[in-house]
N, C-alpha and C positions, 0 to 999 in steps of 0.2 A: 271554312269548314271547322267541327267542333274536334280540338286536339284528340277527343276521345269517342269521336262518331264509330260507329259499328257495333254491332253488338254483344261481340267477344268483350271488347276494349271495357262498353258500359256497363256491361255482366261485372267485370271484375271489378270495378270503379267502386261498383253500387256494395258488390260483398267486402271490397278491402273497408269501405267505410263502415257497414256491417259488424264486422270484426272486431274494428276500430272501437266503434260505439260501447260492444258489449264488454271490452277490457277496462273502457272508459267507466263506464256504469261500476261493473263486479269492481275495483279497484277504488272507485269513490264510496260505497256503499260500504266497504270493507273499512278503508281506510281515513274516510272521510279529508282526503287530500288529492290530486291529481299531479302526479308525477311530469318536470316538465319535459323529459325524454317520449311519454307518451303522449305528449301535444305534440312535440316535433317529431311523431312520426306522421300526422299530417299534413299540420304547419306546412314541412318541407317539402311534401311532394303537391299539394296543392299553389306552390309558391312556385314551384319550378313550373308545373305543366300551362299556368297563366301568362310566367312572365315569356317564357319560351314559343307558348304556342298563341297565344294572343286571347284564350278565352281559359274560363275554370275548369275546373272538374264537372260542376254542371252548366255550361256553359258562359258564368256571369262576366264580364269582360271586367278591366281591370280596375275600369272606376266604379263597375258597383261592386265587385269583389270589398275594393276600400272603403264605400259605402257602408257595406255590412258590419265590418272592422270598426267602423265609427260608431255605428248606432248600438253594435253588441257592449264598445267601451263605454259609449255616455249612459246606459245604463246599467253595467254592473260596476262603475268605476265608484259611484256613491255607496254602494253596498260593502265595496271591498275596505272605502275611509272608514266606515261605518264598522268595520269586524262585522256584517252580515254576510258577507261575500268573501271568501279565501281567494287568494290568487290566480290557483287554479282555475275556479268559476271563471274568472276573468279572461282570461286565458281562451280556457276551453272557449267561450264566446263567443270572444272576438273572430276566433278560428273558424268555428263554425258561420258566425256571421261571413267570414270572406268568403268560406266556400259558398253559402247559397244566396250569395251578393245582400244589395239593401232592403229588395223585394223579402226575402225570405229571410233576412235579420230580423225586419218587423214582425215576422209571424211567431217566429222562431222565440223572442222577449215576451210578446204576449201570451203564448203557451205556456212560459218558464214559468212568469206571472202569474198566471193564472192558478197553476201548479202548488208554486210557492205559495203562495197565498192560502191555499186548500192546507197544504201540510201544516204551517201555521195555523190555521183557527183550530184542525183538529188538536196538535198540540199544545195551544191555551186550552182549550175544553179539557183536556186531558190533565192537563194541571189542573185547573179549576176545580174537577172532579175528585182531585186524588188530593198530588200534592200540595196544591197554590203556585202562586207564581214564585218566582225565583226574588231575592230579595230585592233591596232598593235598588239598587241599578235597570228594574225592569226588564234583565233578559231573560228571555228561554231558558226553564232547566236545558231542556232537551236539546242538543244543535243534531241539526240534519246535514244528508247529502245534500248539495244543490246543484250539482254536477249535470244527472238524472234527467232534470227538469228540463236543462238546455240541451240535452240529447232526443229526448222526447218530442220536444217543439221542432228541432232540425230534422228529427224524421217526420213529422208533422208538414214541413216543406217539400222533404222530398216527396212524400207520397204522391202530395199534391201534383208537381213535377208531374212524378211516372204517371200518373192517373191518364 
């Protein structure tokens, strides 16, 4: 049985991540950094209710939980060698990867992707338009959140989920 079966339980599962999410967002968006106090305030309770009860928070057991962890690190771990990706990102990822195991790490990177991606072109166009690109080194004047993106794609899983 799922640690968190019933509807109360899932009701609050679904809004503490909710909550989660939006301090997540408003706090990357603001600050363009992700505090790691406010990962482990997931991290941990999602760690606990897996290793103790045998499944996740959305039910993933404990090898796709680690699943997720993987697939979230092998790709934002290049972004993060790269200075495209803060720690954070990484972080946040992985986390999210374990809660909605390897199933929904996959969906969750190619949303962020897709995302990211989107913000980028409008960003070169935007330089292109105004000011050009940034000098020789070829980065972005502009650096963005990327937080967002892997918030968006993970509710993009759950949806699917509660759907």
């Amino acid at each position: 049985m799922h640690p968190l079966s019933g509807s109360v339980a899932e009701l609050i599962s679904v809004l503490s991540l909710a909550l989660w999410s939006v301090a997540i967002l408003v706090w990357d968006l603001r600050h363009r950094q992700i505090p790691n106090l406010l990962i482990a305030a997931a991290w941990i309770p999602a760690l606990v209710v897996t290793l103790v009860g045998g499944q996740g928070l959305l039910g993933q057991s404990l090898v796709s939980g680690l699943g997720g962890l993987a697939i979230a690190a092998a790709v934002t771990l290049p972004g993060f060698f790269r200075s495209a990706l803060g720690g954070g990102d990484v972080k946040l990822a992985a986390c999210l990867g374990w809660i909605g195991g390897w199933a929904g790490a996959l969906v969750m990177v190619l949303v962020a992707a897709v995302l990211l991606g989107l913000a980028a072109a409008v960003i070169v166009l935007r330089n292109r338009l105004g000011t050009g690109l940034a000098p020789a080194s070829g980065k972005l004047l502009a650096r963005f959140a990327a937080g967002p993106a892997f918030v968006i794609g993970f509710w993009a899983v759950l949806g699917l989920r509660l759907a």
